[in-house]
N, C-alpha and C positions, 0 to 999 in steps of 0.2 A: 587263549587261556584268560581268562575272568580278573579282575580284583575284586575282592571283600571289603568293601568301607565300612567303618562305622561311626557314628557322630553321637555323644551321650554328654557334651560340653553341656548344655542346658535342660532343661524338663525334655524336649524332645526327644524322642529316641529315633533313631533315625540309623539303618541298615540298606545297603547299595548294592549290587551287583554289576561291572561293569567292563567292556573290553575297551581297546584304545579306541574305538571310532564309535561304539554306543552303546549307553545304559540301558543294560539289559532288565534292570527291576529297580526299586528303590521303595522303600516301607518306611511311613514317617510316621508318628504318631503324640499327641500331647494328649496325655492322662498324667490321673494322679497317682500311677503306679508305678514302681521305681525300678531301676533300670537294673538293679541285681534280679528284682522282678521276670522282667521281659525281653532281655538283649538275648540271651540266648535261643531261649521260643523263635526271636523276630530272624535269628541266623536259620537256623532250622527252617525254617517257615520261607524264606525268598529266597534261599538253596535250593528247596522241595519244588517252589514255584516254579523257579527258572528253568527245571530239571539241571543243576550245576551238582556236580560231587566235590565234594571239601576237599577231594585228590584231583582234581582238576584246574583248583587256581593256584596264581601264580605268584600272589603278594598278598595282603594285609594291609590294608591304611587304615590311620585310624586316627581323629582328630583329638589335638595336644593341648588345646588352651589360647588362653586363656579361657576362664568359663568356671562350671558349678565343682568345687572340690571334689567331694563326693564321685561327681557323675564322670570326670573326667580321668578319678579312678579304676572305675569302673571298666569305662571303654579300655582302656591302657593295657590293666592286667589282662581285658580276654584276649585285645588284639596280642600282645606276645604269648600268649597260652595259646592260642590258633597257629600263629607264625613258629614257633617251638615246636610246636606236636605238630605241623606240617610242614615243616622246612620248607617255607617259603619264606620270599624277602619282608620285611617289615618296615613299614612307613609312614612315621608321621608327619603330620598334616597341619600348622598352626589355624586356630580354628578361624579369626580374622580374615583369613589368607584366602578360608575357601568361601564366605560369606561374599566377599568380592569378586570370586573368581567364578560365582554364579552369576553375574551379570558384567558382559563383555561389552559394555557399551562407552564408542569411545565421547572423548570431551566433557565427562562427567566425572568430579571425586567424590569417591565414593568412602563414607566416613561408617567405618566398617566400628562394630560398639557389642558389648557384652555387658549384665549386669552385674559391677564392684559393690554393689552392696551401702547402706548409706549416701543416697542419692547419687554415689561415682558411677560412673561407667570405663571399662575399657575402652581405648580410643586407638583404632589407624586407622591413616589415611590408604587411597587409592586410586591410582588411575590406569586406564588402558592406553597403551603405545604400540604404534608397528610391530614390535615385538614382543609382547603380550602384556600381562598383568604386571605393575609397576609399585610396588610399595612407596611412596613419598613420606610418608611422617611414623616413625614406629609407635611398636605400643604402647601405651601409657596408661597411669590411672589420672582419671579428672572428673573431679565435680561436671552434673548433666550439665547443669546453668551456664558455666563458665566454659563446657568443651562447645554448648549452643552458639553462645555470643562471636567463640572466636571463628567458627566453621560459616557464620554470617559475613562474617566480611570477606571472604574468599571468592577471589573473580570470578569462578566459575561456578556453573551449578552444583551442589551439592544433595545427596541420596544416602538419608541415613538407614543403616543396614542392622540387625539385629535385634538383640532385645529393646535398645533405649526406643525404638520405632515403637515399640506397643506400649512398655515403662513411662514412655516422655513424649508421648504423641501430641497432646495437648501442648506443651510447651515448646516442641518444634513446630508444630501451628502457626505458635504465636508469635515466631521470627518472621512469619510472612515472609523467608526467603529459603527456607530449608526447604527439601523435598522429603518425605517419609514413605519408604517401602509398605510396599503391600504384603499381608502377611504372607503370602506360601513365596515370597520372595526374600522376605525380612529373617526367616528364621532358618537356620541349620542346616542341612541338607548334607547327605551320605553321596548322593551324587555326582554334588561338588568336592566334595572329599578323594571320590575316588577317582575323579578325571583331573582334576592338579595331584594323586598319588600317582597316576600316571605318566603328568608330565616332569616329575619329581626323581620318578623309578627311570624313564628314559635319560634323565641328567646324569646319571651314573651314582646319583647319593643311594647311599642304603645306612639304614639304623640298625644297633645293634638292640636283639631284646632284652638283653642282658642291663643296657645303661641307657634307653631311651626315659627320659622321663617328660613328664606333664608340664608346660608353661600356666605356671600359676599366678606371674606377673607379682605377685602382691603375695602376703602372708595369711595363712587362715584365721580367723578370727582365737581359735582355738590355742593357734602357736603365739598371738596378741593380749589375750588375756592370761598364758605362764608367764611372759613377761613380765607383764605388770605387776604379776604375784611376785614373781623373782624378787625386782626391783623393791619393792614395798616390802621383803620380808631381810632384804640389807639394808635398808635404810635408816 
């Protein structure tokens, strides 16, 4: 029986199909059309492909954040609208987590990044050990310049993953010691989503749809500016 990934953390939209030993389809896509848009269409559509019936799978994963407000909305509420209306398990996925867990290669950290908005980025670290994927530094927000400089002095080689890879390309260049991902490696993937949901769902966790919510790391610009009205309007 199948999992259902979905990955809607940044512009990409990105829908997976997948059993424990192999991905059975996977649909990525970067347009400028939005994921209330086309998430559903793209479920429809690589169900249809794979011939998989929606009573067929076995779980829901679906990537949590960090990432686009909006889009990690999005993904959240269909994946428990799937996982509810088809009683299966529901799992998510931090979106870092799976950006890493797309490249298994050992001796290398891998500085897994999303875009914060105002030249930040979301920053973990990564490495591969005997026993699989290894989180070293959690997430955080940081200025690109300043998470650049300090990812430079770091013994080993470093692969930055994500958005800052396209964002900050030029300026990871010009450390002359960063590595920067290529793009169908650099961005998103449902795939990845759904094979760490897998080894997530065999750990025995399970989320509830009820109270999973989105790792947003940081506050939306939106909940940033009531504030400051707040504040300004006691003052």
């Amino acid at each position: 029986m199948p999992i259902l990934a979905l990955d809607t953390a940044t512009l990409v939209s990105s829908v997976a199909l997948a059993t424990r030993d192999k991905l059975l389809a996977e649909l990525t896509i970067q347009t400028r059309k939005t994921h209330s848009e086309q998430l559903m269409p793209h479920i429809e559509q690589i169900l249809a492909l794979a011939g998989v019936s929606k009573d067929a799978l076995e779980a829901v994963a679906v990537s949590i954040g960090p990432g686009s407000f909006t889009g990690l909305r999005i993904g959240l509420a269909t994946a428990k609208a799937l996982a509810y209306a088809l009683r299966v398990e529901l799992i998510g996925v931090p979106t870092l987590d799976a950006l890493a867990f797309g490249c298994p290669v050992p001796g290398v950290v891998f500085a897994a990044t999303m875009d914060a908005q105002k030249g930040n980025i979301y920053l973990a670290l990564y490495h591969w050990s005997p026993t699989g994927l290894q989180q070293i530094a959690p997430t955080r927000v940081v200025n690109h310049l300043e998470a650049f400089a300090e990812l430079s002095k770091l013994s080993q080689p470093v692969l930055v993953l994500g958005e800052a890879a396209q964002l900050y390309r030029e300026a990871i260049d010009a450390t002359g010691l960063l590595l920067t991902a290529e793009p169908h490696i650099a961005m998103p993937r449902a795939g990845s989503v759904a094979m760490l949901g897998w080894n997530i769902l065999d750990s025995g966790v399970r989320h509830d749809a009820m109270t999973l919510e989105p790792l947003y790391i940081r506050r939306s610009e939106a909940e940033e500016l009531w504030e400051r009205r707040e504040s300004a309007c006691h003052e």
